[in-house]
C-alpha positions in Angstrom: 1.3 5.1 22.9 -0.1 3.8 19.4 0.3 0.1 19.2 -0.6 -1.7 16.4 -1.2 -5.6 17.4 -1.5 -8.3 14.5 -3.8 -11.0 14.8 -5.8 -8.9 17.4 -9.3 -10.7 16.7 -8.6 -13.0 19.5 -6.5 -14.8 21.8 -3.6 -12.9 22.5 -4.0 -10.0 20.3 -7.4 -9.8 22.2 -6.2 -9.6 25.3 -3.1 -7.8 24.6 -5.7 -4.8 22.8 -7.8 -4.9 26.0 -4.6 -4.7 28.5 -3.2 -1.3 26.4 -6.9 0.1 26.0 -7.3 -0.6 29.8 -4.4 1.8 30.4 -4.7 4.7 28.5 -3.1 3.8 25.2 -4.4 3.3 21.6 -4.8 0.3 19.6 -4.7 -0.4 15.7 -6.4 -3.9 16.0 -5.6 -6.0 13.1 -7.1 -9.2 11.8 -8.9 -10.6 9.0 -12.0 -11.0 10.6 -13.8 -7.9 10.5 -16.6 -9.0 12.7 -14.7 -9.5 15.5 -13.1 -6.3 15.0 -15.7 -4.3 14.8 -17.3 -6.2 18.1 -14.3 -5.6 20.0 -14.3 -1.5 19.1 -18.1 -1.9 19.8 -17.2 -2.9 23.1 -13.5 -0.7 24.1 -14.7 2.4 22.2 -13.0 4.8 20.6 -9.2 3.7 21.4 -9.3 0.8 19.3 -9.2 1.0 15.9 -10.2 -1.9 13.9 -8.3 -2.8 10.6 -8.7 -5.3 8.3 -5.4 -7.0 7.1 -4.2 -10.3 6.2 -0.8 -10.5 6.7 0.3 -13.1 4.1 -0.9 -10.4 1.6 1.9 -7.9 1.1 -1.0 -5.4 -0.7 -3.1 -6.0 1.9 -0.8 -4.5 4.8 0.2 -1.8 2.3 -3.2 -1.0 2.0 -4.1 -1.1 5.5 -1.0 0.5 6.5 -1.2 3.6 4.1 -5.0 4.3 5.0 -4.5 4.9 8.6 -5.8 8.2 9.9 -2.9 10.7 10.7 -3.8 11.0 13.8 -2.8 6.9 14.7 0.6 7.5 13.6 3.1 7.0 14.1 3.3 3.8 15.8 5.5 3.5 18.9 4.5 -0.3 19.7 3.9 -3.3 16.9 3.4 -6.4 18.3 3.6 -8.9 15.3 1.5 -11.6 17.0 -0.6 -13.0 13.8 0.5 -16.8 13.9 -1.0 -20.3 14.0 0.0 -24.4 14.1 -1.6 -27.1 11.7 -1.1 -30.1 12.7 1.1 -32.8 15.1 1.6 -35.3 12.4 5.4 -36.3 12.1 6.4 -34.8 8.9 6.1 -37.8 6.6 2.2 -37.3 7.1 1.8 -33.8 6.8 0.2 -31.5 4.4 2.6 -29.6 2.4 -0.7 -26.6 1.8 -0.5 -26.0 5.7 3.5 -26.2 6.1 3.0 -23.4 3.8 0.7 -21.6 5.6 2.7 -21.4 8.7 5.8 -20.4 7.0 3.3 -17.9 5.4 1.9 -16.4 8.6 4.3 -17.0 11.3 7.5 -16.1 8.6 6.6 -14.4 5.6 3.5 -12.5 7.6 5.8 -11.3 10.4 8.7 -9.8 8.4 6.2 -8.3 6.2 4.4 -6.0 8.3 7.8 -5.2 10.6 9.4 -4.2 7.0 6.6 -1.4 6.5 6.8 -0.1 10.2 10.3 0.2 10.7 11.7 3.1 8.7 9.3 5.1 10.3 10.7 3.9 13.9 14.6 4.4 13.0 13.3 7.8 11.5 12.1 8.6 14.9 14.7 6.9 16.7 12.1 5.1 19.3 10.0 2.3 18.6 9.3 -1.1 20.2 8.7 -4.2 18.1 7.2 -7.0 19.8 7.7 -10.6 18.0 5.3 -13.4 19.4 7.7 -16.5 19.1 7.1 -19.7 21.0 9.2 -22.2 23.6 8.9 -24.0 20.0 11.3 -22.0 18.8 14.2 -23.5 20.6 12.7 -27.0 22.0 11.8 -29.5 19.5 9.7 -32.5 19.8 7.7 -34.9 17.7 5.4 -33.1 15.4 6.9 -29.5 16.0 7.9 -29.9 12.4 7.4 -26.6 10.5 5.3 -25.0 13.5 9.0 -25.2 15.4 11.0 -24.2 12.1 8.7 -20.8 11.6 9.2 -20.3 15.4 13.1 -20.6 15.3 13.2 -18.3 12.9 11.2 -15.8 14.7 14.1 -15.9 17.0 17.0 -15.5 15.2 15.0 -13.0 12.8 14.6 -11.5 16.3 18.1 -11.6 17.5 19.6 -10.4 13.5 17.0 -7.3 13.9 18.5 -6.2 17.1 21.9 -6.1 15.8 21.2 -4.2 13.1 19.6 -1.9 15.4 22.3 -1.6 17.9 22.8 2.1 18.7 19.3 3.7 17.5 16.1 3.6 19.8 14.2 0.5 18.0 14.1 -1.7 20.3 13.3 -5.6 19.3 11.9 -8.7 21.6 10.9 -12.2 21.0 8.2 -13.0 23.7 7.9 -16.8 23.5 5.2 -18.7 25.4 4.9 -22.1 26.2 1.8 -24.0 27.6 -1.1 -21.7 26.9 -5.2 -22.5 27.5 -8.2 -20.5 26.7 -7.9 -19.9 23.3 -8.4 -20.9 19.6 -4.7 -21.8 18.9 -5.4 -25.9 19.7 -8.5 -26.2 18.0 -7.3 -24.4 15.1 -4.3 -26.7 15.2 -6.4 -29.9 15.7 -8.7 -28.4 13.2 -12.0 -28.1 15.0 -11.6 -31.2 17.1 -12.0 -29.5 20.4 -12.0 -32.6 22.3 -8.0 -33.0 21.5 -7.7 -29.5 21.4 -9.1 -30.0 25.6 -6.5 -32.7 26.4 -3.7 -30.6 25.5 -4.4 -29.0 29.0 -5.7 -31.5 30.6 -4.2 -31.9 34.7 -2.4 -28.5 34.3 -3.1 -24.8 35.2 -1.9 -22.9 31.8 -0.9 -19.7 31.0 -4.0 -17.7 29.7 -3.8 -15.0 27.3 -3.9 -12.2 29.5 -0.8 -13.3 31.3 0.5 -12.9 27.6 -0.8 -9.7 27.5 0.4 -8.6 30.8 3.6 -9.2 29.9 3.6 -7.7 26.5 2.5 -4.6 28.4 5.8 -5.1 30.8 8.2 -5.3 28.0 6.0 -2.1 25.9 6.5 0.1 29.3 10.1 -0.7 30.2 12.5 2.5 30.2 13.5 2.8 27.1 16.6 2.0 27.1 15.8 -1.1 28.6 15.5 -3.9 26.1 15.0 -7.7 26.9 15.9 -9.4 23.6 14.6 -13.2 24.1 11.5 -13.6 26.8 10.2 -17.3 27.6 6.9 -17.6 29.5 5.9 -21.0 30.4 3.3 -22.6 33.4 5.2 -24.0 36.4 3.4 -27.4 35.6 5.5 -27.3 32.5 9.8 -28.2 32.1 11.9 -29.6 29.9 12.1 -33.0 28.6 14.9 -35.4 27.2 15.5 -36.7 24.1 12.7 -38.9 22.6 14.0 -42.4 22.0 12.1 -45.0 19.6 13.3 -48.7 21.2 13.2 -51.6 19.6 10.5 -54.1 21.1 11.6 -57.1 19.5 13.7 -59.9 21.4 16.8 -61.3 19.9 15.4 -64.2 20.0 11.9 -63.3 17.9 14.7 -62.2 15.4 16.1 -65.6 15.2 
């Protein structure tokens, strides 16, 4: 298989580029970060394919897209896992620049790319697209805000793509993880702070990123007429919660 993997620099992209590398399969690896790129093809060989693309820049995947080698192409797997969270502010307090780089990454970024690989899928009739959603998606809570919205919509962008696909090969998933440890996304979302980014995972035993990848590969090697539309991947040490309820400290009498 060719896969191409968005945000593959790290985290799950990383792992998920190791995990199809490991097993025979060939990897377009893109990212913004060249370095890390061109590290990680240092390191996997000649399977990977590093490629330089920032997906909230429509000429930029055009670019990237249209100088692939012939060989790498067509692509049977795209896993659109470029994505990120600023922030846990409530949204009174939040920065409208990094509401508008989620929506930019984890919306704009992810439509974006799947619009340029699709035709060629549908022309082939086979094809796998692999959306990287979040428990988010479905499950609010206090400072989700825009992070949630962007995932919600990867869901029902999802779930819209597979019916419009009903009766070809293109298949479509939305693999949404919950509690995950070991990589950048908390510090990035805390901005740097890597002590709060550390107590988000304090007293549990989280997902990693290679379960993610593991199960990416699952879903990529299913028959193929097999296709699991919505996937949610959380920790056993993590559930559902109820509603969050503000009360009122104050006596009756204080208000007298």
């Amino acid at each position: 298989m060719n896969v191409l993997i968005t945000g593959a620099s790290s985290g799950f992209g990383e792992a998920m580029a190791r995990k199809f590398i490991a097993n025979g399969h060939r990897v377009i690896a893109a990212a913004r970060r060249a370095d890390r790129l061109d590290a990680l093809h240092m390191e996997l060989g000649a399977n990977l394919l590093p490629v330089t693309m920032d997906v909230t820049d429509r000429a930029s995947v055009t670019q990237a897209l249209t100088r692939l080698p012939i060989e790498w192409t067509p692509i049977d797997v795209l896993v659109n896992n470029a994505g990120l969270a600023l922030g846990t502010e409530p949204a009174q307090q939040c920065s409208l620049d990094e509401w508008t780089t989620m929506i930019d990454t984890n919306a704009k970024g992810l439509v974006t790319v799947t619009h340029a690989i699709l035709p060629d899928m549908l022309a082939r009739n086979t094809g796998l697209i692999i959306n990287v959603g979040s428990v988010a998606g479905n499950t609010a809570y206090s400072g989700g805000n825009v992070y949630g919205a962007t995932k919600a919509f990867v869901e029902q962008f999802t779930r819209n793509l597979r019916a419009d696909l009903v009766g070809t090969g293109v298949r479509a998933t939305n693999l949404a993880p919950g509690l995950v440890g070991g990589t950048e996304f908390s510090n990035v979302r805390y901005r740097g702070n890597d002590a709060a980014a550390a107590k988000v995972y304090e007293g549990t035993q989280a997902l990693t990123a290679e379960d993610i990848a593991e199960t990416a590969y699952w879903l990529a090697t299913l028959p193929p007429h097999v296709n699991v539309i919505q996937l949610e991947v959380v920790p056993t040490c993590q559930g559902y919660a109820g509603w969050n309820i503000k009360r009122n400290t104050v006596t009756p009498e204080q208000t007298r």
